[in-house]
C-alpha positions as CSV (number, residue, x, y, z in Angstrom):
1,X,0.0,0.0,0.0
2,X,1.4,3.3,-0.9
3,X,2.5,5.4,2.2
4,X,0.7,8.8,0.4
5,X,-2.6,6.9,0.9
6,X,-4.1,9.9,3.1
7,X,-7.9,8.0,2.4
8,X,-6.3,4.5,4.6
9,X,-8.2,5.9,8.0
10,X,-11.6,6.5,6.1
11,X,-11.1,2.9,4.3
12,X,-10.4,1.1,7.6
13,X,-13.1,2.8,9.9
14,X,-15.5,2.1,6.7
15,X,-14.2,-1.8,6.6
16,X,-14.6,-2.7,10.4
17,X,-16.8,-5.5,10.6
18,X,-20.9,-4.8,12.3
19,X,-20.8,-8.2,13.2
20,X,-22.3,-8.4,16.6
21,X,-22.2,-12.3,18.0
22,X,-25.0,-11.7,20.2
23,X,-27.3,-10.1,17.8
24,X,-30.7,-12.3,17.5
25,X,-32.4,-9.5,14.5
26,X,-30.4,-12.1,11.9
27,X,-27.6,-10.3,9.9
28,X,-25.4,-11.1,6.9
29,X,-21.7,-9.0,5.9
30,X,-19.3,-9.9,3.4
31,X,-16.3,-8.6,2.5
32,X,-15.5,-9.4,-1.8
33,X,-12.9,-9.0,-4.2
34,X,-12.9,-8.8,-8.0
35,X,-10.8,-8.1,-10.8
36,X,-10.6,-8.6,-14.2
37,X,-7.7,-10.1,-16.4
38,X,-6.4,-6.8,-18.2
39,X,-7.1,-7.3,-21.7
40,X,-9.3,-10.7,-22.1
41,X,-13.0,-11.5,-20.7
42,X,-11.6,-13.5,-17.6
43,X,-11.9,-12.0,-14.0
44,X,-12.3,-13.4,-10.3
45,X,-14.6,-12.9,-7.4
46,X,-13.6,-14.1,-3.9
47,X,-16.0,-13.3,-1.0
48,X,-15.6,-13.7,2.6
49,X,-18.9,-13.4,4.6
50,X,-20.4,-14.6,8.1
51,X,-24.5,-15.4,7.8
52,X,-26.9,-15.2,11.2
53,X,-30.2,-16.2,10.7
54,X,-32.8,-14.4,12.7
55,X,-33.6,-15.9,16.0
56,X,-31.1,-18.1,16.0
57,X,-28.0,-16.1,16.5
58,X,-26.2,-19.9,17.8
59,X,-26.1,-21.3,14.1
60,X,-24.2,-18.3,12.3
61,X,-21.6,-19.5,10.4
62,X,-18.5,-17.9,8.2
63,X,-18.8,-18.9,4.8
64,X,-16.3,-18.5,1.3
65,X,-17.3,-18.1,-1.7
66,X,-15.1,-18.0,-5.5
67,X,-16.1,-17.7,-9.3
68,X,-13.5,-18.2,-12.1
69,X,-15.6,-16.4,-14.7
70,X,-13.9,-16.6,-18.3
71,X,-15.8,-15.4,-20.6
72,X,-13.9,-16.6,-23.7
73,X,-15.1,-20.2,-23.4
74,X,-17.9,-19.6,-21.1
75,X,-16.7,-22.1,-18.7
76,X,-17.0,-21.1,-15.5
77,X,-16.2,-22.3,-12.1
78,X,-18.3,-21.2,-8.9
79,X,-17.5,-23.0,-5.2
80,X,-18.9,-22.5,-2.3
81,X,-17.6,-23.4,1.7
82,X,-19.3,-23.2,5.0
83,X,-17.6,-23.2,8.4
84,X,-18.0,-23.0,11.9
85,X,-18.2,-19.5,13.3
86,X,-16.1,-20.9,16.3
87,X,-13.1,-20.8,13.4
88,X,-14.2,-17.4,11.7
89,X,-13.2,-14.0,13.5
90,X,-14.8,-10.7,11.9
91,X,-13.1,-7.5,13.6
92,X,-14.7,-4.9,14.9
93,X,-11.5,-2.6,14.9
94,X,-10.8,-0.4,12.4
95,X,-9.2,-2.3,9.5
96,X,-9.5,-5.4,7.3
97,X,-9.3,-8.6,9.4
98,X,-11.0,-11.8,8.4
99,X,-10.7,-14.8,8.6
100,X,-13.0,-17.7,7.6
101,X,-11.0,-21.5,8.8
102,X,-8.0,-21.3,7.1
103,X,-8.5,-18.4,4.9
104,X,-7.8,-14.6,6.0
105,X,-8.1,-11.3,4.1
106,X,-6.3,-8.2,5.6
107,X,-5.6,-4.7,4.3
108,X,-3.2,-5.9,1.2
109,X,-3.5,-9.2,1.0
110,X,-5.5,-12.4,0.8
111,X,-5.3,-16.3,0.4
112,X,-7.9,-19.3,0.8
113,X,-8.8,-22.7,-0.4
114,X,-12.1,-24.0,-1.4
115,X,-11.8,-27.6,-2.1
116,X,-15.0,-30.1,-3.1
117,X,-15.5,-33.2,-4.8
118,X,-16.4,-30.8,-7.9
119,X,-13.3,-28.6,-8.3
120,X,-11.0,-26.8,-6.6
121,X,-10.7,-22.4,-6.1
122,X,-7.5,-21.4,-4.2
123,X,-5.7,-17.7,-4.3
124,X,-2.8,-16.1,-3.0
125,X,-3.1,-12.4,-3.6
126,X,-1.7,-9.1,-3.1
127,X,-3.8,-5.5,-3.9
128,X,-2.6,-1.8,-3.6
129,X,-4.8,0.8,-4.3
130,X,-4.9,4.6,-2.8
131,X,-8.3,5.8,-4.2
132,X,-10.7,7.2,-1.3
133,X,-13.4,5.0,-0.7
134,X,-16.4,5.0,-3.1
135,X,-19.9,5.6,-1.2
136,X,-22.8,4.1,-3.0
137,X,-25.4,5.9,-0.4
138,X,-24.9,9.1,1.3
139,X,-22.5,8.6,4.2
140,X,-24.9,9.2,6.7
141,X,-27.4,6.5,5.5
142,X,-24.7,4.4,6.9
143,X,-25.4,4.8,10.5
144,X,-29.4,4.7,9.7
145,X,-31.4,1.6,9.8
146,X,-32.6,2.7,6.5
147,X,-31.6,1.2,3.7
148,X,-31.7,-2.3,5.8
149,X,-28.7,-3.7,3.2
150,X,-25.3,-1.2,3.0
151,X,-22.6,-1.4,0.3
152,X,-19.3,0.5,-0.1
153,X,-16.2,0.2,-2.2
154,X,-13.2,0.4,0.2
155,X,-10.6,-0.1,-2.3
156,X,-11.6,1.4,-5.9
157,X,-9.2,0.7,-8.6
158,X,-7.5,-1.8,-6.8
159,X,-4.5,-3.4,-8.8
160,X,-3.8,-7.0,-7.6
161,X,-0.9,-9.6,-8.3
162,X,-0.6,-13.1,-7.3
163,X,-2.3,-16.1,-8.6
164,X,-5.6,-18.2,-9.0
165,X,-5.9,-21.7,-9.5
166,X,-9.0,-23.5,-10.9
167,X,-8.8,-27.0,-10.6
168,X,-5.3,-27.8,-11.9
169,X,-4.3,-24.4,-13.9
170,X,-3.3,-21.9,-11.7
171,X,-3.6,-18.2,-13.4
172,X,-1.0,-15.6,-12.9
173,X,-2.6,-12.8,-11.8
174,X,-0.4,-9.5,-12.6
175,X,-1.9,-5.9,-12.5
176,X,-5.4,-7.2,-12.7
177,X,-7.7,-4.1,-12.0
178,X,-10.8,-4.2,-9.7
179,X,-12.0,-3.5,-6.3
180,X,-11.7,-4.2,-2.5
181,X,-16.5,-4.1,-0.8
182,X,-18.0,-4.4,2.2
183,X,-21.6,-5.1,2.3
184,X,-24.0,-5.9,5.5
185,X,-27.1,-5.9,6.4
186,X,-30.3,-7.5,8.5
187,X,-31.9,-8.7,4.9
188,X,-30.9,-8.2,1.3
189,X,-32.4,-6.2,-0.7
190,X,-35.8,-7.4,-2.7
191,X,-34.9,-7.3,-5.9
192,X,-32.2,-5.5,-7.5
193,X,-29.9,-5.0,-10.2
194,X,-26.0,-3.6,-9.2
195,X,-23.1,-2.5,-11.3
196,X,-19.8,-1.4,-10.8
197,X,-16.5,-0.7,-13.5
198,X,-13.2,-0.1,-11.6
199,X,-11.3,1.0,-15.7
200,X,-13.1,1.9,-18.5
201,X,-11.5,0.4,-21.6
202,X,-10.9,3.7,-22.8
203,X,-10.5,5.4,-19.4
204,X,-8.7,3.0,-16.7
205,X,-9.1,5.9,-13.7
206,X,-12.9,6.3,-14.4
207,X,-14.9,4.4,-11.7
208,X,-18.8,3.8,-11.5
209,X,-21.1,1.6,-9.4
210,X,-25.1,1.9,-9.5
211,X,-28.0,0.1,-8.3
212,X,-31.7,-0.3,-9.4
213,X,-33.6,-1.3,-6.6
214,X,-37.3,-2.5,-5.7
215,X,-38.4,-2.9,-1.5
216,X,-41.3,-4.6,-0.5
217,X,-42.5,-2.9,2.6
218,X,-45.8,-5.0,3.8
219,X,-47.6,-5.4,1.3
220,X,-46.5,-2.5,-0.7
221,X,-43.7,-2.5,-3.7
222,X,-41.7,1.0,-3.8
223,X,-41.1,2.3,-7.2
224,X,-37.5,1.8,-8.6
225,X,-34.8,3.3,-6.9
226,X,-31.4,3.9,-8.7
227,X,-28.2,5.1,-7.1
228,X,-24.9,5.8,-9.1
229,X,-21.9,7.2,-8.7
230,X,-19.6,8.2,-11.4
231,X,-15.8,9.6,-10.9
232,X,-13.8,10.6,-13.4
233,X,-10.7,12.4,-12.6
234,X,-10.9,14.3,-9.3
235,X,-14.5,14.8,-10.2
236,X,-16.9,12.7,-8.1
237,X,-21.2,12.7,-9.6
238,X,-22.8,11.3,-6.9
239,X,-26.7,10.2,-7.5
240,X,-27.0,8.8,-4.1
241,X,-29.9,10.7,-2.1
242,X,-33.3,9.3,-1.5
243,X,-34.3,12.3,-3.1
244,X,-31.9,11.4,-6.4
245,X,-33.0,7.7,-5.9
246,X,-36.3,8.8,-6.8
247,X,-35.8,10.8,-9.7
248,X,-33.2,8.7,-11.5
249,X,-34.9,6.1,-14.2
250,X,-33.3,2.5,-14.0
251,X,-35.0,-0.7,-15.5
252,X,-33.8,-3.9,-15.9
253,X,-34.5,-7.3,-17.4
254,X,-32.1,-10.3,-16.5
255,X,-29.5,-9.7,-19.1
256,X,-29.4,-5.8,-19.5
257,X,-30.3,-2.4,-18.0
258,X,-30.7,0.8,-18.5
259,X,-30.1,3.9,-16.4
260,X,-30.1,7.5,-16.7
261,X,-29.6,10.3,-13.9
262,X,-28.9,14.0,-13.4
263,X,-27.2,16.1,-11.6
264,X,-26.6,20.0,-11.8
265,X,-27.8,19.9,-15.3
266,X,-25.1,16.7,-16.3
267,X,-27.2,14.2,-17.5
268,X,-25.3,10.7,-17.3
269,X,-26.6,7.8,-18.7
270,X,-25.5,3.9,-18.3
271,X,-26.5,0.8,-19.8
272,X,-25.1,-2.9,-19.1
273,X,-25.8,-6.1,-20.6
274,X,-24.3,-9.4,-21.3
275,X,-25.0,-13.0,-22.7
276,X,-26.8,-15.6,-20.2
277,X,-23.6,-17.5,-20.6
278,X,-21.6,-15.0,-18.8
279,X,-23.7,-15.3,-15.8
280,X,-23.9,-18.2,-12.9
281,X,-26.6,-18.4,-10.3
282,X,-25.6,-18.4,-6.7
283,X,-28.1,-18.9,-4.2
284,X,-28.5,-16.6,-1.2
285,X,-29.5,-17.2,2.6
286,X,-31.6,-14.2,3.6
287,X,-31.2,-13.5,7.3
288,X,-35.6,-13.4,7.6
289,X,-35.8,-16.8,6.0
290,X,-35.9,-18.5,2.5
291,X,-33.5,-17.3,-0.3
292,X,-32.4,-15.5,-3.3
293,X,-30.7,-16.1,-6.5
294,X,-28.1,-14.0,-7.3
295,X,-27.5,-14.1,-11.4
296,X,-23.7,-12.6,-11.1
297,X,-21.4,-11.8,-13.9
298,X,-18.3,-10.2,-13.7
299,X,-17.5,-9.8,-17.3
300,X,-20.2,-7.8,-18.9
301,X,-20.3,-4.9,-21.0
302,X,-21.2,-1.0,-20.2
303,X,-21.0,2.1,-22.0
304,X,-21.1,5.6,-20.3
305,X,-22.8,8.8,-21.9
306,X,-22.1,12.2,-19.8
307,X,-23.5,15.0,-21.0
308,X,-22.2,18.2,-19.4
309,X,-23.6,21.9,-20.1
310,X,-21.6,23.6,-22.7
311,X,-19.5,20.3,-23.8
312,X,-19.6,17.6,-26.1
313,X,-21.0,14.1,-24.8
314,X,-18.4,12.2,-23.4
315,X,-18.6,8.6,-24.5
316,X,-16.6,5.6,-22.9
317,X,-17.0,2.2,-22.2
318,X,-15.9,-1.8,-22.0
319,X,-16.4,-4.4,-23.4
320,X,-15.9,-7.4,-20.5
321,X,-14.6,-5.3,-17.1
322,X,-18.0,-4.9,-16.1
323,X,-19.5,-6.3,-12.5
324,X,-23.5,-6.9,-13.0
325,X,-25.6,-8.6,-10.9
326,X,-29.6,-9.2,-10.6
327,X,-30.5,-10.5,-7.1
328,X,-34.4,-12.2,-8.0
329,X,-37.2,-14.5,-6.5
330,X,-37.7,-15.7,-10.3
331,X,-36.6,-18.8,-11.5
332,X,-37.2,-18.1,-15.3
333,X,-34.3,-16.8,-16.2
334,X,-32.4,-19.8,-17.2
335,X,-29.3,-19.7,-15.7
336,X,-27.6,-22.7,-13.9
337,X,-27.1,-22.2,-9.9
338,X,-24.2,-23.6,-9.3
339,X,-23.9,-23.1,-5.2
């Protein structure tokens, strides 16, 4: 980590873990890491999270998760692991420490194994990255019980090295760009649709990540709420008020989406899509009860529109860096769950 990295104090008070031992309300966290192979459609996803379910604080347990996406052959390789919480610790203290059995993540660094009779995910990895932390909701929402689900970036643009090995091929991993998230929460979200791209193909130090979101609260369905947040350069747009939830226009199917948002008279529109082979389903324990499937790709497309007063559009995009993810009830969407 570079030693100029004035934003490390925000990024570790942002990364301490709510985990509370004792808590009966259920809660899930997890901490994940992606990145995508610099100039083909391959990336990974590695994600270290502890699961209560509600009432029955006694049966949390720390879990790992990994996806090999590559997107040239459409092969990919999703594993999942559960383990006691009696061998997980989640910090409270400022800073990245985790560990789940065997396998830790720390501010810099992380390594695991998941082995099954199905295939094999391990990683030994390094990550530097001195951009400030990237807020998907304003940064006092974070200490509100509203939204019930949270998500940060800790570590945007985050360059890692190391290796991945899937099954018997281990991949070098050198100056593969992505980024370090935190999520947590007492239930996940109803449905939604959430994008991020740490690099543009034509603009590596542009960084966005958006959501489209639907809550049911009783027996009432909100309208779609869209954040986003867009840097480019030392300029931050950030669409991340109720009030700018409300007025931006997302929609979504399974295997694209649409969003479009202003701010100060800069109108900045998004779109994502990819293939159904570029997704796998990965089911999800919600802390409540029951479960979601998560249809999670982390090698779609996106292309970027910003239109600012007085200036041509500004057009960028890429072809396979993209993170996109649907979290549904639906099962007619036709993509394998593999855990």
């Amino acid at each position: 980590m570079s030693s100029s990295d004035s934003s490390r104090p925000d990024r570790d008070a942002l990364n301490a873990s709510r985990f509370d031992h004792a808590n009966a309300n259920g809660f899930y966290e997890s901490y994940f890491q992606r990145a995508n192979h610099p100039s083909e459609p391959r990336a990974f996803w590695i994600r270290y999270t502890v699961f209560s379910p509600r009432g029955r604080p006694a049966e949390a347990v720390g879990q790992l998760w990994a996806v090999y996406f590559d997107g040239a052959s459409g092969r990919h390789v999703a594993l999942k692991r559960s383990v006691p919480i009696s061998e997980c610790s989640f910090s409270r203290e400022a800073g990245l420490d985790v560990r789940v059995g065997d396998a830790r993540l720390e501010e810099g660094a992380l390594h695991g194994t998941i082995s099954q009779h199905d295939g094999r995910i391990a990683w030994e990895l390094t990550y530097a990255g001195d951009e400030p932390p990237l807020l998907l909701f304003e940064r006092g929402s974070y200490q509100r019980r509203f939204p019930s689900a949270k998500a940060l970036c800790g570590t945007p643009l985050a360059v890692f090295h190391g290796s991945v090995t899937v099954n018997d091929a281990t991949v070098p991993i050198d100056r593969w760009v992505g980024t370090q998230n935190h999520n947590w929460g007492s239930r996940h979200t109803d449905r939604y649709a959430w994008g991020q791209v740490a690099g543009f193909d034509d603009d590596p130090t542009a960084v966005l990540e958006c959501s489209t979101a639907k809550l049911k609260l009783g027996p009432v369905w909100t309208p779609p709420l869209s954040l986003l947040v867009l840097r480019l350069g030392d300029r931050e747009f950030a669409c991340n008020s109720v009030y700018r939830a409300l007025r931006t226009r997302g929609a979504y199917d399974y295997f694209s989406w649409r969003l479009d948002a202003e701010q100060n008279g800069t109108h900045i529109s998004a779109s994502f899509d990819a293939p159904k082979a570029a997704f796998v389903g990965l089911s999800y324990e919600n802390p409540p009860g029951g479960t979601k499937t998560c249809l999670n790709t982390k090698v779609a497309g996106c292309r970027l529109v910003v239109e600012e007063p007085g200036k041509a559009p500004r057009r960028i995009g890429t072809e396979s860096r993209a993170a996109f993810e649907i979290l549904t009830d639906d099962d007619s969407h036709g993509v394998p769950v593999l855990v």
